[in-house]
C-alpha positions as CSV (number, residue, x, y, z in Angstrom):
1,X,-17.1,-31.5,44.9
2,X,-15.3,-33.7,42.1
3,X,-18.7,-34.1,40.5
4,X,-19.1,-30.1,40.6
5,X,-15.4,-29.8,39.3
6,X,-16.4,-32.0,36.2
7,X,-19.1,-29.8,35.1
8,X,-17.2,-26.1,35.7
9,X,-14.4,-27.6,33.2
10,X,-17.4,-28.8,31.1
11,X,-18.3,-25.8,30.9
12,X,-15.3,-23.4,30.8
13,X,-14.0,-25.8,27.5
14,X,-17.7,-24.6,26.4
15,X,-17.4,-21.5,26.7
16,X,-13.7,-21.8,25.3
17,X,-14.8,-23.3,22.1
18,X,-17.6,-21.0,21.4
19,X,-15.0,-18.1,21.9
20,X,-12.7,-19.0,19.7
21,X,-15.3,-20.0,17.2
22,X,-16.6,-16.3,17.6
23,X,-13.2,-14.9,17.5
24,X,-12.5,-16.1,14.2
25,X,-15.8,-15.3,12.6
26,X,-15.7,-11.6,13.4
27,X,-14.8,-11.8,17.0
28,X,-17.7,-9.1,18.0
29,X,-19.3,-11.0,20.5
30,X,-16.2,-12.6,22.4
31,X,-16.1,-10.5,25.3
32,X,-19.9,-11.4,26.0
33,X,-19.3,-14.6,25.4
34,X,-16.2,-14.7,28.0
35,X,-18.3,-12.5,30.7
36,X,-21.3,-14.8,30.2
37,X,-19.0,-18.0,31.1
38,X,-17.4,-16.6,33.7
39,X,-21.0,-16.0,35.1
40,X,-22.3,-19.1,34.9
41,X,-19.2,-20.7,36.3
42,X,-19.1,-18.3,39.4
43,X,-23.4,-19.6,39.4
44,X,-22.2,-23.5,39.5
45,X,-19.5,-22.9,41.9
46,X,-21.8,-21.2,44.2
47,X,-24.6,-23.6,43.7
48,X,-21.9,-26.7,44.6
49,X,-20.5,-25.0,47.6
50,X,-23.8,-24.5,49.4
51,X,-23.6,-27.8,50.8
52,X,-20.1,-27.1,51.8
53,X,-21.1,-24.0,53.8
54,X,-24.1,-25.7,55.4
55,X,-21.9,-28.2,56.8
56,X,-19.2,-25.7,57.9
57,X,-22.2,-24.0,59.4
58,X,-23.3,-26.9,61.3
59,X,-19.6,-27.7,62.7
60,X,-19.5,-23.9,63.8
61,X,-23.0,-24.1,65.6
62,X,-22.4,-26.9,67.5
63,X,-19.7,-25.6,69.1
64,X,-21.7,-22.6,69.9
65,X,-20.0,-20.0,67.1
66,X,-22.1,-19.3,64.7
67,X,-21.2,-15.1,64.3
68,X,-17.4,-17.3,63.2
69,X,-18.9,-18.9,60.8
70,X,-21.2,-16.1,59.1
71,X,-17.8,-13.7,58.9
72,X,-15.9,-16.4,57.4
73,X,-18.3,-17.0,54.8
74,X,-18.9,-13.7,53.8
75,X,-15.4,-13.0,53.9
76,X,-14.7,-15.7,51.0
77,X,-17.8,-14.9,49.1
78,X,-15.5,-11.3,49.2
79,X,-12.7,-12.7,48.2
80,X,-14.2,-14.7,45.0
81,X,-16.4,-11.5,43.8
82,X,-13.6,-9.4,44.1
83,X,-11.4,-11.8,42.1
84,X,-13.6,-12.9,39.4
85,X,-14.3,-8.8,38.9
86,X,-10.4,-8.2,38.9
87,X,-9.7,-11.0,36.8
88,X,-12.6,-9.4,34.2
89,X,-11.1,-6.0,34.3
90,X,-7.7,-7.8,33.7
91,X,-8.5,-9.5,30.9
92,X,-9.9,-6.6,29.2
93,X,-6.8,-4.6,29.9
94,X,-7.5,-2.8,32.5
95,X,-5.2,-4.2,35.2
96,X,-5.3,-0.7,37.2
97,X,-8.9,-1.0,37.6
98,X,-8.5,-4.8,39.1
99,X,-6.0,-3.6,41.6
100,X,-8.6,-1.3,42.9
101,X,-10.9,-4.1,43.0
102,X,-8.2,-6.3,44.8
103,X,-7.7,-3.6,47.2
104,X,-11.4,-2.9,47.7
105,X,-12.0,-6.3,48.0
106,X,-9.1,-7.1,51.0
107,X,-10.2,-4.0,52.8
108,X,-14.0,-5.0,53.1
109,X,-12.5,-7.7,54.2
110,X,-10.7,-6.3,57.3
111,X,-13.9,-3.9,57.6
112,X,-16.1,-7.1,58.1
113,X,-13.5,-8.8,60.4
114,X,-13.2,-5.5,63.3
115,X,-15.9,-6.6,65.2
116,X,-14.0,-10.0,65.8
117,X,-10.8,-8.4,66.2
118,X,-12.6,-6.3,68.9
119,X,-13.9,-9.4,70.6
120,X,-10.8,-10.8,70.7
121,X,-8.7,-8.3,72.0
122,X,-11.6,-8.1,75.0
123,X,-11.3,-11.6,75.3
124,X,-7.5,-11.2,75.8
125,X,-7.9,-8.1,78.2
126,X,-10.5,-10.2,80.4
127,X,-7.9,-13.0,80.3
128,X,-5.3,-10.4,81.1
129,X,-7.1,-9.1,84.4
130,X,-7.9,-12.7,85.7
131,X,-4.1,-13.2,85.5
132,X,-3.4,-10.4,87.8
């Protein structure tokens, strides 16, 4: 991950730069240039965590929970679209339009997490009867 951490700073300095640069000159392109980085480095942080949730995906399926695994990875892929897209909206002003996001984002969250929040709370009635 160091190696991958090397090239999203690589490229966020980029991406600085050629801001700037653009800012200066006339500044009409800046926002393209800013959505554009912020694109490729949410495309290179994906790319270097696949071998990250392939391994985290192996350590749930050898212990048999594999559904885990899937919810908890599509619950951060959640959280970093929904931030990236608030942190857009904020740098462009609107910060009411990235608290919708935020709160759109954190309730498909909890939407995608009901099924295992319903598993557990029949795990814990099961448990409950066995007890008695």
């Amino acid at each position: 991950m160091g190696e991958a951490l090397f090239r999203i700073c690589g490229l966020a300095v980029l991406c600085l730069a050629a801001s700037l640069l653009l800012a200066r000159m006339g500044g009409e392109f800046v926002g393209l240039v800013r959505l554009g980085g912020s694109v490729l480095l949410f495309g290179v942080l994906i790319f270097s965590l696949s071998e990250m949730l392939e391994e985290l995906r192996g350590l749930f399926a050898a212990s048999g929970a594999e559904k885990y695994a899937d919810c908890m990875i599509r619950a951060l892929g959640l959280a970093f679209l929904s931030a990236i897209c608030s942190d857009l909206c904020r740098d462009t002003g609107e910060s009411t339009l990235a608290s919708g996001i935020e709160m759109a984002g954190k309730l498909a969250i909890v939407w995608l997490s009901l099924p295992l929040v319903e598993e557990i709370m029949e795990t814990a009635a099961e448990i409950l009867e066995i007890g008695t």
